[in-house]
C-alpha positions in Angstrom: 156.0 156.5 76.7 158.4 155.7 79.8 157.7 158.5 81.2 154.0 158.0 81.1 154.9 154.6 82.3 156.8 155.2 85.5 154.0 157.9 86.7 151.9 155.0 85.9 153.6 153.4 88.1 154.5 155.2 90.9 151.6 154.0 93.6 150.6 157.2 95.0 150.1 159.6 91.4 146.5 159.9 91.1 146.7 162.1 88.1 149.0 163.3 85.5 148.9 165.6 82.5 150.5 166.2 79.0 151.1 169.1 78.0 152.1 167.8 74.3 154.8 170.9 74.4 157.5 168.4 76.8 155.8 168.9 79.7 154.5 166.1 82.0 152.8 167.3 85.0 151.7 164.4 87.9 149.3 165.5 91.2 149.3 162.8 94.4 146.4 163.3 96.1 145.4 164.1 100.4 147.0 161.4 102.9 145.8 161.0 106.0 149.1 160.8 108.2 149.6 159.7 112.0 152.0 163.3 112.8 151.2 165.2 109.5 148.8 164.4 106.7 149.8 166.0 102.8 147.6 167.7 100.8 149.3 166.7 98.1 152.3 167.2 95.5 153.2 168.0 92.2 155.7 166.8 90.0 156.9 168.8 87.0 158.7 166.8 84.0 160.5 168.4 81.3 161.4 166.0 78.1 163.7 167.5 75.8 165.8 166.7 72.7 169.6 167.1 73.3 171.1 165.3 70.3 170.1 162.7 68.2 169.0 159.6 70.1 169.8 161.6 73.6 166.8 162.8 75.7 167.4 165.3 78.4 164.8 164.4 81.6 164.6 166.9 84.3 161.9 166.1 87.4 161.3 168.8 89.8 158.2 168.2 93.2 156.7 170.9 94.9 153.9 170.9 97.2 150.3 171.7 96.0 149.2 173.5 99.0 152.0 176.2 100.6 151.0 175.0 104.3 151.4 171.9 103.6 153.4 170.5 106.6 153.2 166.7 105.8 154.3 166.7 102.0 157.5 165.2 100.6 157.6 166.2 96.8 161.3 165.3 97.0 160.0 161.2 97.9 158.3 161.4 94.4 160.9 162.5 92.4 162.9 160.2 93.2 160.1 157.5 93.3 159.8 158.3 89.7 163.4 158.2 88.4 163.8 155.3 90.3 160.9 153.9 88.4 162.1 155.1 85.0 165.5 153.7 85.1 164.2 150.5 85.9 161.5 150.8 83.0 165.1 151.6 80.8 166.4 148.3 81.1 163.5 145.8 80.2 163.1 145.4 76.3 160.2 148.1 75.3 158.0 144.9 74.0 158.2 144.0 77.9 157.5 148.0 79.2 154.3 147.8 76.8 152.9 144.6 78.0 153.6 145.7 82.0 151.4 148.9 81.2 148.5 147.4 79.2 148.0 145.1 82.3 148.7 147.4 85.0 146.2 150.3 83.0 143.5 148.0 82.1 140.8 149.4 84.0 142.1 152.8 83.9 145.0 155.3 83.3 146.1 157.8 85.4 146.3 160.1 82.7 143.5 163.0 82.5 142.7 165.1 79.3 142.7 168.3 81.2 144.9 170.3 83.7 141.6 171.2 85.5 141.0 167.6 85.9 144.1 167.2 88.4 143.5 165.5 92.1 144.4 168.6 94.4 144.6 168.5 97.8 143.6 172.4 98.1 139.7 171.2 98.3 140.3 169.1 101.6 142.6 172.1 102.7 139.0 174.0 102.0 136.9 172.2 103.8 139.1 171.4 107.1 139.4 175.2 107.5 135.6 175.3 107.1 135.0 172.8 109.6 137.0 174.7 112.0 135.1 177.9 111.7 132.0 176.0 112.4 133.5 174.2 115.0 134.5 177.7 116.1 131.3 179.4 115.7 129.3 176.9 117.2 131.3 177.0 120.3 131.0 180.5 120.6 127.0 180.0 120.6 126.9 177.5 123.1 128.4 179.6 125.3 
């Protein structure tokens, strides 16, 4: 649940995903940037039992697209465990009443993989736009 919580959280995860097997897996979405926009990031949590009462968290980011220029999975990982401690200290009544108001409206969380924000679609379509751009060009002249 504090997991869920600090992707919750975290401003810039549009989507997130559990497997139900451990695995947590969070998407950001495109950003327009002033130098380099980001077609988005992924961020992989493993939960696992290590002892009784000990959970073992490991994060890991990676980019969605390979070309991807602008993206800083790195920024979210630590966005997130920064958020997580934080969630660890507050009483868990307190950590349940902070998400019930902040996902009111909606969660973040999606009931399918396929169902993941991904910046690949944008990627798509600029590189469409281009060749149009491209092609017309070469008819005008």
């Amino acid at each position: 649940m504090l997991v869920k919580g600090a992707l919750e959280l975290v401003d810039d995860v549009e989507t997130y995903y559990d497997t139900g097997r451990g695995v947590i897996t969070a998407k950001t979405g495109f950003r327009l940037g002033f130098i380099a926009s980001s077609y988005g990031e992924s961020i992989t949590i493993d939960i696992r039992s290590v002892g009784e009462g000990v959970t073992e968290i490991t994060a890991t980011g990676e980019k969605n697209v390979a070309v991807n220029v602008g993206a800083n999975p790195e920024k979210y990982v630590l966005e997130f465990v920064r958020t997580l401690d934080t969630l660890v200290e507050y009483p868990m009544e307190d950590v349940i009443s902070l998400l019930d108001e902040r996902t009111s409206d909606h969660s973040k969380e999606v009931a399918s993989p396929t169902d993941h924000q991904d910046g690949s679609a944008v990627l798509a379509m600029i590189v469409l736009a281009i060749f149009l751009l491209f092609g017309l060009s070469i008819i005008a002249i």
